[in-house]
C-alpha positions in Angstrom: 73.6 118.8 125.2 70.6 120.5 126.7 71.9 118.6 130.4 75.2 120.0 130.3 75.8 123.6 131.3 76.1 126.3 129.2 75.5 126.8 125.3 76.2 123.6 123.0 76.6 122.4 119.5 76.7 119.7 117.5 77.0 119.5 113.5 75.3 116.5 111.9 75.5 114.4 108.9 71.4 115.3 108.3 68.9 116.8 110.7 66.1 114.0 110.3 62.3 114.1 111.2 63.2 112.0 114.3 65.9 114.5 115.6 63.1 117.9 115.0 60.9 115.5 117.5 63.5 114.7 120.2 64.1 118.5 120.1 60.2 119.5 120.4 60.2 117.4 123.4 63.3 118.5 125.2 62.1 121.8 124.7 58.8 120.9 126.5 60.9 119.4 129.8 63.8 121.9 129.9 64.3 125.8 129.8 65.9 126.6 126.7 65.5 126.8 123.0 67.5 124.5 120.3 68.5 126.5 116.9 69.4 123.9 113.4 71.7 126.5 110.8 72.3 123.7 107.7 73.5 120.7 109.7 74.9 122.6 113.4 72.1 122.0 116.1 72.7 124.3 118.8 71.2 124.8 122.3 71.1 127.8 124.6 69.9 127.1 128.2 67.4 130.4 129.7 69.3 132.5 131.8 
């Protein structure tokens, strides 16, 4: 998600402790900022 262009998302069975630290990460390499509403992870790239 956070490699492609543009915004994403992606809706999940469950958001687990192991997906929160893959996104903390990403978030430390790449310019943008992931958003979890319920199960729907979305990213937004920085403009």
């Amino acid at each position: 998600m956070a490699l492609g262009q543009g915004k994403s998302s992606v809706r999940v069975s469950k958001v687990t402790n192991h997906t929160k630290t893959n996104i903390w990460v990403i978030e430390k390499f790449l310019e943008g900022k992931f958003e979890i509403n319920d199960n729907i992870i979305t990213w937004t790239p920085k403009v």
